[in-house]
PDB file of N, CA, C and O in Angstrom:
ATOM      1  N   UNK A   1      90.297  71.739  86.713  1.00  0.00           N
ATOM      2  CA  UNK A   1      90.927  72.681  87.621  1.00  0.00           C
ATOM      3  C   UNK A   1      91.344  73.958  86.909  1.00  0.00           C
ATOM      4  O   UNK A   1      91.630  74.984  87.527  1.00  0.00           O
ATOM      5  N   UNK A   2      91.366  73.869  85.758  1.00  0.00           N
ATOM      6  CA  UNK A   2      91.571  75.016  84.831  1.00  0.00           C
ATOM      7  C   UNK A   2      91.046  76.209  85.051  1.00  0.00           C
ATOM      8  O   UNK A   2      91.634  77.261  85.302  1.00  0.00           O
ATOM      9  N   UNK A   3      89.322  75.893  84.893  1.00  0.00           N
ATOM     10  CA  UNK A   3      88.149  76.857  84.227  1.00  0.00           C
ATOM     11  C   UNK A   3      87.560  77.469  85.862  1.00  0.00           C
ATOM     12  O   UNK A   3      86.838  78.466  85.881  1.00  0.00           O
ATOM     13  N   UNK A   4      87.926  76.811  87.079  1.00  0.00           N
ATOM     14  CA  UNK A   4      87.405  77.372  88.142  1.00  0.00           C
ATOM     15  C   UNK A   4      88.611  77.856  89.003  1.00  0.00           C
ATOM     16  O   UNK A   4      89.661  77.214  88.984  1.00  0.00           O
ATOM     17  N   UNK A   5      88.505  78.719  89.581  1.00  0.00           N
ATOM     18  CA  UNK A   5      88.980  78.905  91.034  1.00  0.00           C
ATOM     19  C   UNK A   5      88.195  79.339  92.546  1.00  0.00           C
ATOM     20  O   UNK A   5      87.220  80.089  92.511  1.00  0.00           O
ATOM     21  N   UNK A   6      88.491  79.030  93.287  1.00  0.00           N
ATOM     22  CA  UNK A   6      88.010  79.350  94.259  1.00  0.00           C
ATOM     23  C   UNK A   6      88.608  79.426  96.011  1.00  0.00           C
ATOM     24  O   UNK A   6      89.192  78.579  96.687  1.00  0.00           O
ATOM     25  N   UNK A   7      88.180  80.752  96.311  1.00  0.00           N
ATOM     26  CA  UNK A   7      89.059  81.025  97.539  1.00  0.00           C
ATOM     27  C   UNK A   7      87.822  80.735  98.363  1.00  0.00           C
ATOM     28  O   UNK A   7      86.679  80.973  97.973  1.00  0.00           O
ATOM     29  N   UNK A   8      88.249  80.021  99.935  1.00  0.00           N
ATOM     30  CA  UNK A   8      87.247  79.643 100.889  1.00  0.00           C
ATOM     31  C   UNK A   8      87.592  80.127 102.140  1.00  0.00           C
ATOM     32  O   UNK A   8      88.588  79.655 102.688  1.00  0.00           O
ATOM     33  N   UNK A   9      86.696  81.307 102.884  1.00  0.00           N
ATOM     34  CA  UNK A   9      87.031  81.229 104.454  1.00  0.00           C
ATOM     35  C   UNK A   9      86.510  80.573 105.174  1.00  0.00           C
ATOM     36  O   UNK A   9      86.261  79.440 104.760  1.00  0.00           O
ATOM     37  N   UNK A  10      86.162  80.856 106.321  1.00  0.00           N
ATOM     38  CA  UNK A  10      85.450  79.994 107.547  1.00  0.00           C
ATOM     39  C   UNK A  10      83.911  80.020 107.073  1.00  0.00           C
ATOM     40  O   UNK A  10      83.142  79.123 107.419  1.00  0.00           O
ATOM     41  N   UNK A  11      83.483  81.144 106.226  1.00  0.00           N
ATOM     42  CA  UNK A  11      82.089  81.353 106.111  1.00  0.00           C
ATOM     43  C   UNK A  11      81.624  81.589 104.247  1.00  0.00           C
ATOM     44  O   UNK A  11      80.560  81.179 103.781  1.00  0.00           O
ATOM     45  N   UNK A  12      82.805  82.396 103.352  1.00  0.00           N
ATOM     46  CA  UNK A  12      82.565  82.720 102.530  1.00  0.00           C
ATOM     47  C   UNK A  12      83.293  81.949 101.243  1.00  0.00           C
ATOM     48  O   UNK A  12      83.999  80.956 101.419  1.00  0.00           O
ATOM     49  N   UNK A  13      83.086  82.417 100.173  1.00  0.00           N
ATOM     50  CA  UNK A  13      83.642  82.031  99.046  1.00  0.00           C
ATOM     51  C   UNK A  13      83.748  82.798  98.211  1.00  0.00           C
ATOM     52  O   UNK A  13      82.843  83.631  98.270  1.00  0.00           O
ATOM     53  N   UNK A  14      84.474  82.965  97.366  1.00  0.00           N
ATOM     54  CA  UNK A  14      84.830  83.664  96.111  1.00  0.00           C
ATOM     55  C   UNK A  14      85.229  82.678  95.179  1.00  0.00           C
ATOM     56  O   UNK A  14      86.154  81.877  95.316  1.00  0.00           O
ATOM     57  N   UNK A  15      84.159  82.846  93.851  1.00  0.00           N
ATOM     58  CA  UNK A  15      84.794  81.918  92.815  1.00  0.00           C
ATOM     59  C   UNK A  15      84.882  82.674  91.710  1.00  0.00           C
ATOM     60  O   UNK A  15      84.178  83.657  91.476  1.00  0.00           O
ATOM     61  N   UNK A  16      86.084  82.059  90.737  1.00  0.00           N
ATOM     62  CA  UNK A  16      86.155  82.499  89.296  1.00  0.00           C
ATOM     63  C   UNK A  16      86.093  81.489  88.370  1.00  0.00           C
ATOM     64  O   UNK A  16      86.506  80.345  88.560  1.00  0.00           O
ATOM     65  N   UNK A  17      85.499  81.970  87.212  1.00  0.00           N
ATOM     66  CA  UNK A  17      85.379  80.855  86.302  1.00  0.00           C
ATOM     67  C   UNK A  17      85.365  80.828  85.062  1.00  0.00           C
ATOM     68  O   UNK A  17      84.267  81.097  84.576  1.00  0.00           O
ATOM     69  N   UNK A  18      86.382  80.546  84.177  1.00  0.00           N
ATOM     70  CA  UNK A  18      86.832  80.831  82.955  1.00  0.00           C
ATOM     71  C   UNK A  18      85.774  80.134  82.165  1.00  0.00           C
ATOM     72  O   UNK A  18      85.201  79.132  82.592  1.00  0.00           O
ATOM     73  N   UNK A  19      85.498  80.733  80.890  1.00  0.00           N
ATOM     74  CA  UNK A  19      84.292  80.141  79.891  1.00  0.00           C
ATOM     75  C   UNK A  19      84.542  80.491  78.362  1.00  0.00           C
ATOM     76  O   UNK A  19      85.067  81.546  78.008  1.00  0.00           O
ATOM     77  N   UNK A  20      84.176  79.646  77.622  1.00  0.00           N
ATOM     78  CA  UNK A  20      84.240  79.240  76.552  1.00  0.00           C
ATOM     79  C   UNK A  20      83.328  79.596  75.603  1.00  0.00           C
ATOM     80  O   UNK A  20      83.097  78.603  74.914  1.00  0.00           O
ATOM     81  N   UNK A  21      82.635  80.641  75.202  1.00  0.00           N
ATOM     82  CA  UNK A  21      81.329  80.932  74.427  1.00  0.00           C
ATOM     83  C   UNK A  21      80.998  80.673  73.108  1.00  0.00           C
ATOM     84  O   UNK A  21      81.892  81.002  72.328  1.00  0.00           O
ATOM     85  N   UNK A  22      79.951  80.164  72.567  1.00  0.00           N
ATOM     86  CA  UNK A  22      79.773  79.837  71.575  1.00  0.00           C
ATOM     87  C   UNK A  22      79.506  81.108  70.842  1.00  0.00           C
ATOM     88  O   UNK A  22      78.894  81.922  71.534  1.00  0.00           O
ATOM     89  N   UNK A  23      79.861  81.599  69.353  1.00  0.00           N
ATOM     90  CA  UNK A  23      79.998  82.479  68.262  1.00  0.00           C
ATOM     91  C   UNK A  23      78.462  82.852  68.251  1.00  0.00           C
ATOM     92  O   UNK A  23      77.792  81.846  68.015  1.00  0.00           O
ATOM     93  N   UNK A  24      77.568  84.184  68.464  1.00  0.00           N
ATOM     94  CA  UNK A  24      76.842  84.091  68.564  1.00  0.00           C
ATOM     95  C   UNK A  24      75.519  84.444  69.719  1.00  0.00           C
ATOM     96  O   UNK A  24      74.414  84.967  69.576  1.00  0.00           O
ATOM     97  N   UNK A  25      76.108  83.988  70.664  1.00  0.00           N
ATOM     98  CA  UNK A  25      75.448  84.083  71.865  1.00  0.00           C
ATOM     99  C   UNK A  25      75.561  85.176  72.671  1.00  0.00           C
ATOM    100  O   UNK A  25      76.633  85.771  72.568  1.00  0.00           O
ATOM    101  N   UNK A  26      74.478  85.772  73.722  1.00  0.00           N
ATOM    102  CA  UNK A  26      74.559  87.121  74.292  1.00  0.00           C
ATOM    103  C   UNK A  26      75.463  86.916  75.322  1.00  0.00           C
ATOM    104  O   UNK A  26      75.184  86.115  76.214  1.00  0.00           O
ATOM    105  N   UNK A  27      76.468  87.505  75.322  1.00  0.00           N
ATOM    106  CA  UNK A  27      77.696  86.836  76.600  1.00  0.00           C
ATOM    107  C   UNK A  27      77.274  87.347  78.269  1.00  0.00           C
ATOM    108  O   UNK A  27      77.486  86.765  79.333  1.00  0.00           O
ATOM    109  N   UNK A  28      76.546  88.768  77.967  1.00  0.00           N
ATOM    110  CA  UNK A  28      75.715  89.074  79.347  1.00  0.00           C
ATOM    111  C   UNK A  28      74.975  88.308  79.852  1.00  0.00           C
ATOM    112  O   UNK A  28      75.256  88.027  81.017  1.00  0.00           O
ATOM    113  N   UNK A  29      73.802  87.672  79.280  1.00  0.00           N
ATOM    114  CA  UNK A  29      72.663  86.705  79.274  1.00  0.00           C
ATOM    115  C   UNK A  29      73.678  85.350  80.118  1.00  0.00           C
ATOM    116  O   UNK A  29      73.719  85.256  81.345  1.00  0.00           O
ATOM    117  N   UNK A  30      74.420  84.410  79.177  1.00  0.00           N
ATOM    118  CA  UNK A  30      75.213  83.841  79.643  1.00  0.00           C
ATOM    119  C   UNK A  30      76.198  84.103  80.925  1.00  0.00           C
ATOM    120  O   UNK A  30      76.468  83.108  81.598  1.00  0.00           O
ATOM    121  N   UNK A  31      76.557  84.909  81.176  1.00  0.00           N
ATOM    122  CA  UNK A  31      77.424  85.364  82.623  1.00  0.00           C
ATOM    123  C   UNK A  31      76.431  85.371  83.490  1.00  0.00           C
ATOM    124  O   UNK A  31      76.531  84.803  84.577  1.00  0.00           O
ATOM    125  N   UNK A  32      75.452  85.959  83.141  1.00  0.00           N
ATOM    126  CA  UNK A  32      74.663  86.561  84.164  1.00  0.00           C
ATOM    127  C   UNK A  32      73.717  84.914  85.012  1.00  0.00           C
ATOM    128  O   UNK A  32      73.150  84.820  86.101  1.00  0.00           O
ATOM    129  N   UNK A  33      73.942  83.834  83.855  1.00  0.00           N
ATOM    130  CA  UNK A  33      72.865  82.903  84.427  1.00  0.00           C
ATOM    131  C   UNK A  33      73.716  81.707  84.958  1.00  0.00           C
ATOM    132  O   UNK A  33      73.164  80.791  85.568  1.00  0.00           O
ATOM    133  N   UNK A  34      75.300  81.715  84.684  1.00  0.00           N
ATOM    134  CA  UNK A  34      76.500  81.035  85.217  1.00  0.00           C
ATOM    135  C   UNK A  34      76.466  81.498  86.664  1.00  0.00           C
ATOM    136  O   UNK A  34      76.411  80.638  87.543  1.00  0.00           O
ATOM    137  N   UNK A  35      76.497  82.871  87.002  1.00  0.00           N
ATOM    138  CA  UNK A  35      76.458  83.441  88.084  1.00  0.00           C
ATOM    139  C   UNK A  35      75.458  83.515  89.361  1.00  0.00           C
ATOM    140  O   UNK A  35      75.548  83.569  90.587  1.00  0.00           O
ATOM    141  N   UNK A  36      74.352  83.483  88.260  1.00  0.00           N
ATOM    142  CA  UNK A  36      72.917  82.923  89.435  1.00  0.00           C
ATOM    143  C   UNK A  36      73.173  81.874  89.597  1.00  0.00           C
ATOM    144  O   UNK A  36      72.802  81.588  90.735  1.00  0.00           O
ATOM    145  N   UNK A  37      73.841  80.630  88.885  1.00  0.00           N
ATOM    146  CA  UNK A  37      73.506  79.407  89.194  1.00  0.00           C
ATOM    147  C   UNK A  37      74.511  79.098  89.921  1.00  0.00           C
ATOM    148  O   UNK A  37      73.967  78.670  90.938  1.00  0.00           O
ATOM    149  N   UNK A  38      75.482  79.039  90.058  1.00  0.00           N
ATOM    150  CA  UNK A  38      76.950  78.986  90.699  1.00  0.00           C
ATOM    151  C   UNK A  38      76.650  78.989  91.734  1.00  0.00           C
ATOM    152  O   UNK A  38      76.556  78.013  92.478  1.00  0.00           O
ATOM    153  N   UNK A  39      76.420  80.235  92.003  1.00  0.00           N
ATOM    154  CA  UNK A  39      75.768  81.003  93.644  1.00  0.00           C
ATOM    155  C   UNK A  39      75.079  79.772  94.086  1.00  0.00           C
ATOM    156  O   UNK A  39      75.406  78.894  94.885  1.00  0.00           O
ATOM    157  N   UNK A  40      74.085  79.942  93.380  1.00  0.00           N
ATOM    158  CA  UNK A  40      72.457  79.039  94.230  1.00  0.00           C
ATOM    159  C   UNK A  40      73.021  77.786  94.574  1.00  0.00           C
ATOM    160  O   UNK A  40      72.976  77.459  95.760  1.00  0.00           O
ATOM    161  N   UNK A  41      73.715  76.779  93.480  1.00  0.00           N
ATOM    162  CA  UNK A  41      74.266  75.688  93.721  1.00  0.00           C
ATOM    163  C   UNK A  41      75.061  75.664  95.177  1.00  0.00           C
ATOM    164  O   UNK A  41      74.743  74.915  96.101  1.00  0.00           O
ATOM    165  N   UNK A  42      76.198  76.657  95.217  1.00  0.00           N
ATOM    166  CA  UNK A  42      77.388  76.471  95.809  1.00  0.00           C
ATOM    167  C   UNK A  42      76.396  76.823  97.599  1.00  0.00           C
ATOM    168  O   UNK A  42      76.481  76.119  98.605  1.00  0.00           O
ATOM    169  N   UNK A  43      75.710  77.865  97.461  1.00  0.00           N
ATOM    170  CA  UNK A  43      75.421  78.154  98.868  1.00  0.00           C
ATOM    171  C   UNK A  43      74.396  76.961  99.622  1.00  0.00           C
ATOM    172  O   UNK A  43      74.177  76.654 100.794  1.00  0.00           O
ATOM    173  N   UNK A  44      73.893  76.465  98.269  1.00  0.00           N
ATOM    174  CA  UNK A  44      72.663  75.395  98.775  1.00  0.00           C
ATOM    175  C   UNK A  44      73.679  73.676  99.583  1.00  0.00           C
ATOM    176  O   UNK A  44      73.270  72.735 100.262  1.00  0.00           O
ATOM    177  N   UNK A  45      75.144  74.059  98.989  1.00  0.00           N
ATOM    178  CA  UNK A  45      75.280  72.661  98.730  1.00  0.00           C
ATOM    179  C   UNK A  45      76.776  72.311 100.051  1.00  0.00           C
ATOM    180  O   UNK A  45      77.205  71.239 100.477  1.00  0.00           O
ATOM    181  N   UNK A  46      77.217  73.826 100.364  1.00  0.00           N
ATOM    182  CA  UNK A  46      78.080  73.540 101.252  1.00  0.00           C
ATOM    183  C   UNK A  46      77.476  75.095 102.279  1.00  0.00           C
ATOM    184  O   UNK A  46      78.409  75.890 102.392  1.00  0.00           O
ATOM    185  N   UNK A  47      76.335  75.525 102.887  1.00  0.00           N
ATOM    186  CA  UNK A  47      76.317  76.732 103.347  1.00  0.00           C
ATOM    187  C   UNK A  47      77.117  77.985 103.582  1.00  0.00           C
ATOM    188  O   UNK A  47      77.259  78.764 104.524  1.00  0.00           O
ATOM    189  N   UNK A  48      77.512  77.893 102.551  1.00  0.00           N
ATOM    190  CA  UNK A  48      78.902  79.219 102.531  1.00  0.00           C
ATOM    191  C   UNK A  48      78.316  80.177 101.991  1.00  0.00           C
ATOM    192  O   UNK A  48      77.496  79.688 101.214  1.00  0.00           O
ATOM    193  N   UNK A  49      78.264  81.461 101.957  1.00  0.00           N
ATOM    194  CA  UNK A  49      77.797  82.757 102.041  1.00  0.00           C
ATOM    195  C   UNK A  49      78.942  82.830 100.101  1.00  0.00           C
ATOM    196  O   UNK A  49      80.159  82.983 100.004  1.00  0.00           O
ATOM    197  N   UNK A  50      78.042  82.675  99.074  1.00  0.00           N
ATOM    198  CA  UNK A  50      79.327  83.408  98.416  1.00  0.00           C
ATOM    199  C   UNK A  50      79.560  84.530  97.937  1.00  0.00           C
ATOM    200  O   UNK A  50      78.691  85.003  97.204  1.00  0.00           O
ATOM    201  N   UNK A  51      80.289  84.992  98.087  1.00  0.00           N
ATOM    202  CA  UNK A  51      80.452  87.135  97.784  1.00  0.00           C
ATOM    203  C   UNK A  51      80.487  86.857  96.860  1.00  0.00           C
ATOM    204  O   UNK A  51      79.348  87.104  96.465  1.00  0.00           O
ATOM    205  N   UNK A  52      81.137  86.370  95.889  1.00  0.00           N
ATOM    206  CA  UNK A  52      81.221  86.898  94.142  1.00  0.00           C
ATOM    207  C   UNK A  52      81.627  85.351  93.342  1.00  0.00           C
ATOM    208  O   UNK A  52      82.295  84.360  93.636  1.00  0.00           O
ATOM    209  N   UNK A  53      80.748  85.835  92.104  1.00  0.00           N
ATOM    210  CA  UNK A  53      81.418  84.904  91.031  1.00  0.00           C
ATOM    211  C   UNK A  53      81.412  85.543  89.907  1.00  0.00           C
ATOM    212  O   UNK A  53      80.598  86.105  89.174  1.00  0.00           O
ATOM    213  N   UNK A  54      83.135  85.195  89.974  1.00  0.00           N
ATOM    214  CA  UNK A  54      83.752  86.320  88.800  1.00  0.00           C
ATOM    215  C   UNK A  54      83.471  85.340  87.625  1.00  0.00           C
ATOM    216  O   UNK A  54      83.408  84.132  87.857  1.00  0.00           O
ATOM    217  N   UNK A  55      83.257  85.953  86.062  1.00  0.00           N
ATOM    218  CA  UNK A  55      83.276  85.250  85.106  1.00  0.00           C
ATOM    219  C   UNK A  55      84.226  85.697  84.089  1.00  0.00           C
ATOM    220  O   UNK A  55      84.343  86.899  83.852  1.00  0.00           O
ATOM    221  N   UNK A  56      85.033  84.661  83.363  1.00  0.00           N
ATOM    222  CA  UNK A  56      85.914  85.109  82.600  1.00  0.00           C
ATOM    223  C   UNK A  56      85.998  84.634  81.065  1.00  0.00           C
ATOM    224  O   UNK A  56      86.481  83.556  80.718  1.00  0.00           O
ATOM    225  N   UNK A  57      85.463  85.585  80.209  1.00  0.00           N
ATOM    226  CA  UNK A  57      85.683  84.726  78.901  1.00  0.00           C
ATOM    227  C   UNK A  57      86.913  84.592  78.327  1.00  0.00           C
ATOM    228  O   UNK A  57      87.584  85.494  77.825  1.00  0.00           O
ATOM    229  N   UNK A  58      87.237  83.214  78.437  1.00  0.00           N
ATOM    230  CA  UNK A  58      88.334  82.638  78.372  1.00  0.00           C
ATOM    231  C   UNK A  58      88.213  82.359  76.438  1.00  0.00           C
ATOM    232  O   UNK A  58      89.104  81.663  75.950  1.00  0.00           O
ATOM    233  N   UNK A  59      87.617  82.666  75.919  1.00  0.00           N
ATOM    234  CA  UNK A  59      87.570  82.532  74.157  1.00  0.00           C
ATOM    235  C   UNK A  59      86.227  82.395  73.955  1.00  0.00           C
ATOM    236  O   UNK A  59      85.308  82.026  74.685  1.00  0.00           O
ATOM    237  N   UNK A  60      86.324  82.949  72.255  1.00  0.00           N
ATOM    238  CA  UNK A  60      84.785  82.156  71.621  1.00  0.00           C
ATOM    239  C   UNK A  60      85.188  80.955  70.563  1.00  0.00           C
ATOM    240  O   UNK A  60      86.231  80.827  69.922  1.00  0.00           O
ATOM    241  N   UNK A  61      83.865  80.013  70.597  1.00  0.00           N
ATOM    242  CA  UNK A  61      84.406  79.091  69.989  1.00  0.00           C
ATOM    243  C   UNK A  61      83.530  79.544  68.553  1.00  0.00           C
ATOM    244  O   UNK A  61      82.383  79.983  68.634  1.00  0.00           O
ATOM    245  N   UNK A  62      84.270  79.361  67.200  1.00  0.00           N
ATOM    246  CA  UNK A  62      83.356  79.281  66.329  1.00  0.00           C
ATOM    247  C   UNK A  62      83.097  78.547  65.265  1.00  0.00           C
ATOM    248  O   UNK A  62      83.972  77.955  64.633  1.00  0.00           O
ATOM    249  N   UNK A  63      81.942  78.533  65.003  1.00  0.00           N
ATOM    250  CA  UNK A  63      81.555  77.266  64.272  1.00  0.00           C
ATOM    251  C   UNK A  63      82.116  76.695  63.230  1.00  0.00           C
ATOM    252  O   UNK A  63      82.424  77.442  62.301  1.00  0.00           O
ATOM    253  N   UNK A  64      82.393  75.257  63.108  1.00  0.00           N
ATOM    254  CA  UNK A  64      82.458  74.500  62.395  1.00  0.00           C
ATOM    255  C   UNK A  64      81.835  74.736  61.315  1.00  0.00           C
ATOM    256  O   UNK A  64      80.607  74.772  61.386  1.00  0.00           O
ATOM    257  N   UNK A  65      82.775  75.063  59.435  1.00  0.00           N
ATOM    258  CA  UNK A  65      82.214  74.628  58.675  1.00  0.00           C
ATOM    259  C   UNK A  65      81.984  73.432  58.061  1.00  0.00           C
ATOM    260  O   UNK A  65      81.178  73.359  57.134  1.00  0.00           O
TER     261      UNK A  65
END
């Protein structure tokens, strides 16, 4: 319940979603494919229209020596 939120009307949704990135990685690339997938999932799976999914980098993690 942390890493998501989400507001629901009669038709739409708005979600946010805090993330964790690994040291390294293109954080656009990553947002950008959290966000396609979110969407596709969420509209396929309850028909709700969703306006936005906000992404939030919530830290990077970095590697273990």
């Amino acid at each position: 319940s942390k890493g998501i939120k989400v507001d629901v009307t009669e038709k739409q949704a708005k979600i946010d979603v805090n993330i964790i990135v690994e040291y390294g990685v293109r954080i656009p690339d990553v947002a950008f494919s959290i966000q396609n997938s979110v969407k596709s999932q969420v509209e396929t799976m309850t028909g709700l229209n969703v306006e936005s999914v906000n992404i939030r980098i919530a830290g990077v993690n970095l590697e273990d020596e």
